[in-house]
Residue, then its C-alpha position, 0 to 999 in steps of 0.5 A: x754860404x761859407x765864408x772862405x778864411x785862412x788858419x791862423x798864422x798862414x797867409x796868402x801871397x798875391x803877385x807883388x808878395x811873391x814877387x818881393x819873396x823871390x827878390x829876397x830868395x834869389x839874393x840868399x840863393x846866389x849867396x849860398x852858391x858863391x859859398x860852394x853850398x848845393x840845393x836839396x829838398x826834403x818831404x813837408x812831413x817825416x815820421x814823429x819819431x824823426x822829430x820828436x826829442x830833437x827841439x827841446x820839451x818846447x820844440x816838441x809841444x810846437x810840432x804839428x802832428x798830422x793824424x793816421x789816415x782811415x781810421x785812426x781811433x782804431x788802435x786806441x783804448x778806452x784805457x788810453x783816453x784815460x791816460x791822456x795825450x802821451x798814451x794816445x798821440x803815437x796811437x793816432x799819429x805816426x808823422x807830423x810836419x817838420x819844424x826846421x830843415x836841419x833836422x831832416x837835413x840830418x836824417x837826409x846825411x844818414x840815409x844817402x851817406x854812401x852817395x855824398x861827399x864829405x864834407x857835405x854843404x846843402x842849402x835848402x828853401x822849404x817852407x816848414x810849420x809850428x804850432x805857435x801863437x800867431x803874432x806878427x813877425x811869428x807865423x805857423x808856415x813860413x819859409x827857411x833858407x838854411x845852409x849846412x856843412x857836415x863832415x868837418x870840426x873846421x871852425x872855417x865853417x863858422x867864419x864863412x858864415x858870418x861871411x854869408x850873413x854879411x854878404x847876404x845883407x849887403x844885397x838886400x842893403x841892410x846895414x845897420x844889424x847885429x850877427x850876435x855871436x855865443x857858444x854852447x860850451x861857453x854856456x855850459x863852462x856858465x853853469x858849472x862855474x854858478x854851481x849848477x853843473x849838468x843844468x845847461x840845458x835848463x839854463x839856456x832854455x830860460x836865459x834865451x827868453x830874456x830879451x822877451x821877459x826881462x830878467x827879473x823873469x828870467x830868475x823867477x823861472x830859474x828859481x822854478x828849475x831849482x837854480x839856488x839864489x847863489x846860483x842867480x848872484x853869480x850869474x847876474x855879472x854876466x846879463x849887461x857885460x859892456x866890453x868889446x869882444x876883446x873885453x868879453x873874452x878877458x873876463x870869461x877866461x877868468x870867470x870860467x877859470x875852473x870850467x875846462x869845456x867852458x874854456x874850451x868854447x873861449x878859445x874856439x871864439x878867439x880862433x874864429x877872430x884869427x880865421x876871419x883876420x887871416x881871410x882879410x876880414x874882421x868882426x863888423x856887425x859881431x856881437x859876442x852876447x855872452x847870455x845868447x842861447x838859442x834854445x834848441x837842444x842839439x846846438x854843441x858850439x858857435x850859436x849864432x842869431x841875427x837882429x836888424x836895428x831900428x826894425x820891430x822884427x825879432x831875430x831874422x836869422x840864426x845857426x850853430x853848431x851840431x856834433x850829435x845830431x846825426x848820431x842819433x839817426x846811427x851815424x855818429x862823429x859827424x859833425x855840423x854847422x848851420x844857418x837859417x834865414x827866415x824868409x817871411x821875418x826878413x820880408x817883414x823888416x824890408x817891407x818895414x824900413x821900405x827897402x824892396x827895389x821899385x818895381x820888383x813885379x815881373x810884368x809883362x814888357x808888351x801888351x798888343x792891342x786890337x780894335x776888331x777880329x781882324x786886328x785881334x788875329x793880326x796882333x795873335x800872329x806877331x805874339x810868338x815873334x816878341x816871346x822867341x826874342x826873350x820879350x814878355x809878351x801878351x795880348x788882350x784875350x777879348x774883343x775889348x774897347x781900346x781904352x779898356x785894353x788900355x786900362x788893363x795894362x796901366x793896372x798890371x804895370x805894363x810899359x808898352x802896348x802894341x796897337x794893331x790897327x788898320x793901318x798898321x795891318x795895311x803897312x804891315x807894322x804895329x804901333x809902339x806906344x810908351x805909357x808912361x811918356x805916352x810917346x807912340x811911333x809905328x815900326x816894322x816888327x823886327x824894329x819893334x822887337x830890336x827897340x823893347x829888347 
């Protein structure tokens, strides 16, 4: 007999798991709507060539690629099997399960443009998969609530969803967290001014595994990339700056002094202070962390990434800005900016620092209970009368013992049991009984229904 098991990185979700997933998707949800943002989906899996080139040469090994139907070696050489995986995957493979939700999100701008209006804010919630190392807190398919407003350069757009990260923490009463606050610009006017013009990309692929490896690891990688040691001395100022945001913003305008774009990302940060300040907000729980790189390629702009203190979770969310994404699709000049929660890594850090509310299972109010055939048909023909009044209602399928019926209540978290007895049936009324203080009167239905409503 086969022995039933999950793939690695998936998981099941019982009643008091998905009871608790839905309490974190209802907080985001309401938060993306107050916000103006409106709901779409897109298929699980895209054609590879929507999603290949888009992460990163690390995004792309990550992508789960699902084979041809049929058969799939027909199209490939013996010829092709020497060459290797680059020669054949596009021969076996034409689609693959997405990776995140901005990129088909941005495939969905360019498809339906004539249809939207702009600016466009979307809000998705759609599991998606990558091919990483399971561990805890990293899963293969998990969920992402993402947020996204194209059309617009406005920095508002930046403000707001500081606003939304805060606003949406505030209801899963999580108040000790760090929203850290960079901008790719930022990082490039870095590398010019370190003498490693045009290497960006390089560079922020291996500074944003520094809170994993430490810097010592982060120079060996650079050296590998071909970074010089004066490249890595001008750098090293930058890894523990200490000052404030004002500080931070002091010492880069010196630092990026000969870095036009570099500059550029400076004062879009300042202006985002402004913005906030103007809306009666300010930068509570901001972090400007001036190594923040988020290593997916499309980001132009603000980067955003958020982490909950005293938690063994990494980032729980994280965004930026995009000006090229949709161009690649054939609309180009669209510019975007996101954010995205990661569901089960929030899910996680409640569950960790034990902060879900009580009692989050929607069970049902009232179980009715009977002791024979005649009380089974009595309670079957009140069932409907509870549920039409908005009460969850159920009754106990099989001809049972009561305290069996009973029993099953106390395990599914049921309040109330309705007894249908003889007398009861006799009189023309049901007995409430409350489990928990064990109290029981008898009432007529209609006084039944007025009491649990």
């Amino acid at each position: 007999m086969q022995k039933p098991s999950l793939p690695k990185g998936t998981r099941d979700f019982g009643p008091i798991q998905m009871a608790r997933r839905n309490y974190i998707l209802d907080q985001i949800r309401s938060t993306f709507q107050l916000f103006g943002y409106n709901q779409i989906e897109t298929p699980a899996m895209e054609n590879l060539s929507t999603l290949t080139g888009k992460y990163g040469d690390e995004g792309d090994q990550l992508l789960f690629k699902i084979l041809n139907s049929g058969d799939y070696l027909k199209n490939v050489s013996a010829e092709d099997l020497e060459k290797g995986a680059s020669a054949t995957l596009t021969k076996v493979s034409e689609k693959g399960l997405r990776y995140d939700l901005t990129v088909p999100f941005a495939r969905f701008v360019v498809m339906n443009r004539n249809d939207l209006t702009f600016p466009f804010k979307r809000f998705q919630i759609q599991p998606v998969w990558r091919a990483d190392r399971p561990q805890k807190g990293r899963y293969r398919e998990f969920y992402q609530c993402d947020a996204d407003v194209v059309g617009t350069d406005s920095l508002v757009c930046e403000a707001e969803i500081i606003l939304m990260i805060r606003d949406v923490f505030a209801k899963l009463k999580l108040n000790d967290y760090s929203i850290k606050l960079n901008n790719r610009k930022i990082l490039t006017g870095i590398s010019e001014a370190i003498g490693a013009a045009g290497k960006e990309g390089q560079l922020c692929v291996a500074i944003d595994k520094l809170d994993k490896i430490g810097w010592e690891k982060v120079q060996e990688e650079l050296i590998g990339r071909a970074f010089s040691e004066d490249s890595l001395e001008k750098l090293a100022p930058l890894i523990n700056l200490t000052e404030g945001f004002e500080g931070k913003i002091s010492f880069l305008k010196s630092f990026l002094a000969g870095s036009k774009v570099g500059l550029q990302g400076v004062g879009e940060l300042e202006e985002l202070a402004v913005i906030l300040k103007g809306m009666g907000e300010n930068l509570d729980f901001v972090d400007f962390d001036v190594m923040l790189a988020r290593g997916l390629s499309y980001y132009t702009g603000a980067i955003f990434e958020v982490k909950v203190n005293n938690a063994s979770i990494g980032s729980v969310s994280g965004g930026g800005r995009y000006d090229n994404l949709t161009g690649v699709f054939g609309l180009s000049g669209v510019s975007g900016v996101g954010i995205s929660f990661g569901v089960d890594r929030l899910y996680d850090v409640l569950e960790e620092l034990e902060l879900f509310p009580q009692g989050s299972v929607q069970t049902s109010k009232i179980l009715l209970t009977h002791f024979d055939e005649k009380g089974f048909s009595y309670a079957l023909s009140h069932l409907q009368k509870f549920r039409k009044a908005g009460i969850k209602a159920e009754i106990y399928p099989d001809l049972s013992k009561v305290k069996k019926q009973l029993d099953f209540a106390t395990k599914k978290g049921i309040h109330f049991v309705g007894i249908c007895g003889d007398n009861e049936i006799a009189e023309n009324l049901i007995s409430i009984k409350n489990l928990e203080t064990g109290d029981q009167e008898s009432l007529t239905i209609d006084a039944a229904i007025f009491k649990l409503s």
